[in-house]
C-alpha positions in Angstrom: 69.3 23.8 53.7 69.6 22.3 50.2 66.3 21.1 48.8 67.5 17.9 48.4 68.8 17.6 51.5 65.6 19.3 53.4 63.6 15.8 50.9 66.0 13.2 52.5 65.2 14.8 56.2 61.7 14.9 55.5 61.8 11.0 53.6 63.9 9.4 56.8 61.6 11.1 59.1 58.5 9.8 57.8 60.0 6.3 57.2 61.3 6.2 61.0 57.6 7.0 61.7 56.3 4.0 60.6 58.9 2.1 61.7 57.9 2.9 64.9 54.7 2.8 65.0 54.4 -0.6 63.8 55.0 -2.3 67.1 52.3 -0.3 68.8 49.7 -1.7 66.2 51.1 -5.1 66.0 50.5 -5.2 69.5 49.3 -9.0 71.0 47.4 -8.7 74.1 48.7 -10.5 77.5 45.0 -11.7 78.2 43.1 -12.4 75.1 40.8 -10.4 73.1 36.8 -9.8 73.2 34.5 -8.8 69.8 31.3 -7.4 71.0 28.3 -6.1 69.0 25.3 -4.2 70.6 22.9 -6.5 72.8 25.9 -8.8 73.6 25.8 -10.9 76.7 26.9 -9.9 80.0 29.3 -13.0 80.1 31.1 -11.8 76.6 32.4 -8.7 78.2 33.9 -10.4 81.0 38.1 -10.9 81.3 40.4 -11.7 83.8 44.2 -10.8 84.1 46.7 -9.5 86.5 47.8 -6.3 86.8 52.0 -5.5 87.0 54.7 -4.0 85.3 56.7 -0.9 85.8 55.6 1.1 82.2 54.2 4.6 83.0 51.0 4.5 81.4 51.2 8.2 80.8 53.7 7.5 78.3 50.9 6.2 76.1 49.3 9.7 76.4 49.1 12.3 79.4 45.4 13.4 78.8 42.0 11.6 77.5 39.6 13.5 74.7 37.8 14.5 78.7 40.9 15.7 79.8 41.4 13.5 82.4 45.0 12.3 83.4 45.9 8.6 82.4 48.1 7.5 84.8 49.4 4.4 86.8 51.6 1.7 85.9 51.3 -1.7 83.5 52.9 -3.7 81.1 53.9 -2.4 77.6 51.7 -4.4 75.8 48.0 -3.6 76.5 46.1 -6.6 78.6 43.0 -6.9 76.5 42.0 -6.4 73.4 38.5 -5.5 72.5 36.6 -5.0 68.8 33.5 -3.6 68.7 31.5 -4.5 65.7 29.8 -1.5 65.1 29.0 1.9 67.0 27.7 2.2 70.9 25.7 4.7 72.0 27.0 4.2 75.6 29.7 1.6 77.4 31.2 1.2 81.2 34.6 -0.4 81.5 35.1 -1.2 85.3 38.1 -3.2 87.0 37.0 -5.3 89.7 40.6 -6.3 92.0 38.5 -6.7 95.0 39.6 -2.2 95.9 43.1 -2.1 95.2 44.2 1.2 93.3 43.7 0.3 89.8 43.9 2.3 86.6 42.6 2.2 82.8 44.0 3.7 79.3 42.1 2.4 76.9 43.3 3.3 73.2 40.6 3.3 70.6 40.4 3.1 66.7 43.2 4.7 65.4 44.9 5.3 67.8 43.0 7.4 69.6 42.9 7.8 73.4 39.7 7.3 73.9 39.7 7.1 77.8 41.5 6.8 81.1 40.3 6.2 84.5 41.3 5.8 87.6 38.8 5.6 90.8 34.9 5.0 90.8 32.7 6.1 93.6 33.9 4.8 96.9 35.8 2.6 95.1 39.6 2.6 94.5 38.9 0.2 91.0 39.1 2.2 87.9 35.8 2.7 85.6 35.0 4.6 82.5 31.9 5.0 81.0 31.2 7.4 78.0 28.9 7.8 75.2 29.5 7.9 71.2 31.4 4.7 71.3 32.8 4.1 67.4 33.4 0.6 65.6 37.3 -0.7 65.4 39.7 -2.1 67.6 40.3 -1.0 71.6 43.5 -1.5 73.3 43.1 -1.5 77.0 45.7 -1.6 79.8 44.8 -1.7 83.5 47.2 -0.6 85.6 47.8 0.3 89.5 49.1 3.5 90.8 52.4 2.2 92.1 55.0 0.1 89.7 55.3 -4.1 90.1 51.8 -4.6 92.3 50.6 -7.4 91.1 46.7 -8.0 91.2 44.3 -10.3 89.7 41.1 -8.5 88.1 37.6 -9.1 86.3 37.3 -6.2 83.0 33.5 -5.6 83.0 32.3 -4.1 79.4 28.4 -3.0 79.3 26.1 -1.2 77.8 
């Protein structure tokens, strides 16, 4: 390959990149946004939404930085938003559908898959909780295990 030629490869693959990548960060929410800050009130952490939608949330990444699968089904663009304001020592993310078989992928700052979850306990509503929680912006998506079920849920964020 010409060294020219090998440039022009290399400069229309990094410009397809971009391209591409600037829907996943431009992404709206389908149920609003949340900006917490350490000490926040129980009531700020609190969303609603339906789950639904037929995207393979694996697609987003297969594995967390825990190694656990992320997996289930949702919507392309991620149901909530949230921004934390600066670092958390600790967090819990928990789906609330009333038991159905939920699931959460929730991609941090940068891009980052930060964690997935799937069932808590005895229940079959997804949590995660984790330490070492860094400032920026959180996409979350809660899903269910099969494609189209369609579920109304609480999102519970606490310290």
């Amino acid at each position: 390959m010409r060294p020219l030629t090998k440039f022009k490869s290399s400069y229309l693959l990094a410009i397809a990149s971009v391209i591409i990548a600037i829907p996943v960060a431009a992404q709206k929410p389908n149920f609003g946004s949340v900006s917490l800050a350490p000490g926040f009130a129980s009531s700020a952490g609190r969303v609603t939404g339906y789950t639904g939608g037929s995207y393979s949330l694996s697609t987003i990444s297969n594995r967390d930085r825990n190694n656990n699968s992320c997996i289930g089904f949702g919507d392309t663009n991620p149901d909530h938003i949230i921004k934390l304001e600066r670092d958390f020592t600790r967090l819990k993310v928990q789906v609330d559908s009333g038991g159905n078989d939920t699931t959460l992928v929730i991609q941090g700052p940068k891009d980052n898959i930060v964690a997935c979850g799937d069932d808590s306990g005895n229940s079959k509503d997804a949590s995660v909780e984790g330490t070492k929680w860094q400032s920026g912006t959180y996409r979350v998506w809660v899903g269910t295990i099969n494609a189209g079920e369609k579920h109304k849920y609480t999102l519970s964020v606490t310290e």
